[in-house]
Structure formats: C-alpha cells, structure tokens
C-alpha positions, 0 to 999 in steps of 0.5 A: 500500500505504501509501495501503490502511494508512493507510485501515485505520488511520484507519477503525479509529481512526473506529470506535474513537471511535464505540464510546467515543463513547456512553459518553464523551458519557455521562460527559460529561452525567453530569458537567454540572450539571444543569437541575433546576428544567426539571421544573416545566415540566409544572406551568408549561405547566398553569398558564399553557396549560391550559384546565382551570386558566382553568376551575378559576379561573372555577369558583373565583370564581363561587362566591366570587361566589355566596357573596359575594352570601348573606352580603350578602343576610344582612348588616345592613349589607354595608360591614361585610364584607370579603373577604380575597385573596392576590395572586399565582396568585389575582389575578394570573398571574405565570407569564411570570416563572417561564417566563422563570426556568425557561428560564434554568435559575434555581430561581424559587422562592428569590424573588431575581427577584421583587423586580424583576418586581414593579417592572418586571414585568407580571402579567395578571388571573386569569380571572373576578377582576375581574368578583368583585372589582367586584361586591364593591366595587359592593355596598360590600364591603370588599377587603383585598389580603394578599400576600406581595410585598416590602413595602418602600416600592418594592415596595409602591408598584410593586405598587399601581401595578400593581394600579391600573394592572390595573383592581383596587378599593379599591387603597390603602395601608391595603387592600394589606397586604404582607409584614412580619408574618404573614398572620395577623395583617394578616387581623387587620387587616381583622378590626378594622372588619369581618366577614371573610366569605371568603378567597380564596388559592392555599396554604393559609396564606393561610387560617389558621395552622395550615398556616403552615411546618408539613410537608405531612401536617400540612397535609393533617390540618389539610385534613381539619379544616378541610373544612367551610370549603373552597367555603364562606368559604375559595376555593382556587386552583390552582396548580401553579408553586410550593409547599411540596409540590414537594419531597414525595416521590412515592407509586409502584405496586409492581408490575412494569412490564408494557406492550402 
C-alpha cells in the first residue's frame, strides 16, 4: 500500500513537471540572450553557396570587361585610364570570416575581427576578377585598389601581401589606397594622372558621395539619379553579408494569412 502511494505520488509529481515543463523551458529561452546576428545566415549561405551570386559576379565583370575594352578602343592613349575597385565582396570573398563570426554568435559587422583576418586571414578571388583585372593591366590600364581595410602600416602591408600573394596587378603602395580619408577623395587620387573610366564596388559609396552615411531612401533617390551610370562606368556587386540596409525595416502584405 505504501509501495501503490508512493507510485501515485511520484507519477503525479512526473506529470506535474511535464505540464510546467513547456512553459518553464519557455521562460527559460525567453530569458537567454539571444543569437541575433544567426539571421544573416540566409544572406551568408547566398553569398558564399549560391550559384546565382558566382553568376551575378561573372555577369558583373564581363561587362566591366566589355566596357573596359570601348573606352580603350576610344582612348588616345589607354595608360591614361584607370579603373577604380573596392576590395572586399568585389575582389575578394571574405565570407569564411563572417561564417566563422556568425557561428560564434559575434555581430561581424562592428569590424573588431577584421583587423586580424586581414593579417592572418585568407580571402579567395571573386569569380571572373582576375581574368578583368589582367586584361586591364595587359592593355596598360591603370588599377587603383580603394578599400576600406585598416590602413595602418600592418594592415596595409598584410593586405598587399595578400593581394600579391592572390595573383592581383599593379599591387603597390601608391595603387592600394586604404582607409584614412574618404573614398572620395583617394578616387581623387587616381583622378590626378588619369581618366577614371569605371568603378567597380559592392555599396554604393564606393561610387560617389552622395550615398556616403546618408539613410537608405536617400540612397535609393540618389539610385534613381544616378541610373544612367549603373552597367555603364559604375559595376555593382552583390552582396548580401553586410550593409547599411540590414537594419531597414521590412515592407509586409496586409492581408490575412490564408494557406492550402
């Protein structure tokens, strides 16, 4: 009898525990920090896994190259033109960092992990960037590297290091202009001896000022403004890791749910 009790008790107890188990186990989660930076996880695998991504950069620097090949047809002389290009998400794929961050559940985009995989980090070629790249130098076209990498004496020296190390032309200390000043005015530091005949970048401010720091509408205004240049002398990547628009807020249908 003692024995049937202690059963009853027991099971009624285990029962008891199964019914608070669900809402104990969702306070619990609710109370845990959470993982915020694991919603870039659909952008990342785009970016990094997806063929249409290794199509849209094919796509971007054929065309780049095709352009390219009309301004040197039209040139007096091509070693008067350069080419402007951003390196990250352009030339080259650094998603293994972000991947890695990500998975650590560290927010990439405040940058504090960027300064050591530009030092010890290997990034791989964007797919068609070497072939664009070496045609422009074979052709004597000028290649002006503008990145927004660390510009201090290491950093700088690693990031040459890397891109000599990749294959990349005209790889030098006065052709790889890394942050310090704006982009604007390190494009301006092309400008001086020579045509700038296209820009190649994946945000927007690698292109013109006016979408440096400003909000995305104002962004997609100055799109509209600038339409004529885009698949023209400015060449837009893709790339959806990192940017301002990730904190944009999302446009919904307002309709009810209904499902089949």
């Amino acid at each position: 009898m003692i024995h049937q009790t202690l059963a009853r008790g027991l099971l009624s107890g285990v029962t008891a525990l199964a019914l608070l188990a669900p809402a104990a186990m969702a306070q619990d989660a609710a109370e845990m920090p959470q993982c915020q930076v694991r919603e870039f996880a659909m952008g990342l695998r785009y970016q990094q896994q997806s063929a249409e991504v290794r199509a849209l950069q094919l796509q971007a620097y054929a065309l780049a190259r095709a352009n390219l090949e009309a301004a040197i047809a039209k040139a007096e002389d091509p070693a008067k033109l350069a080419v402007v290009t951003d390196l990250d998400e352009t030339a080259i794929d650094n998603t293994p960092l972000l991947v890695r961050d990500m998975e650590e559940c560290h927010v990439y985009d405040t940058w504090d992990t960027w300064g050591d995989w530009e030092l010890h980090g290997k990034p791989s070629v964007i797919p068609g960037a070497m072939e664009f790249f070496d045609f422009a130098d074979t052709a004597g076209v000028a290649i002006y590297y503008v990145s927004d990498r660390f510009g201090e004496p290491e950093n700088k020296a690693a990031t040459i290091a890397t891109l000599k190390e990749l294959g990349f032309p005209q790889v030098s200390d006065d052709h790889v202009l890394l942050y310090g000043t704006t982009k604007e005015e390190r494009r301006a530091l092309a400008a001086k001896d020579h045509q700038i005949v296209l820009l190649l970048g994946d945000t927007l401010a690698d292109f013109d000022n006016a979408f440096r720091k400003v909000p995305t509408d104002v962004k997609r205004a100055e799109v509209d403004k600038n339409a004529a240049h885009f698949g023209a002398d400015w060449i837009v990547f893709p790339n959806a890791t990192y940017g301002d628009w990730s904190t944009a807020p999302l446009a919904a249908w307002d309709a009810k749910l209904k499902t089949e």
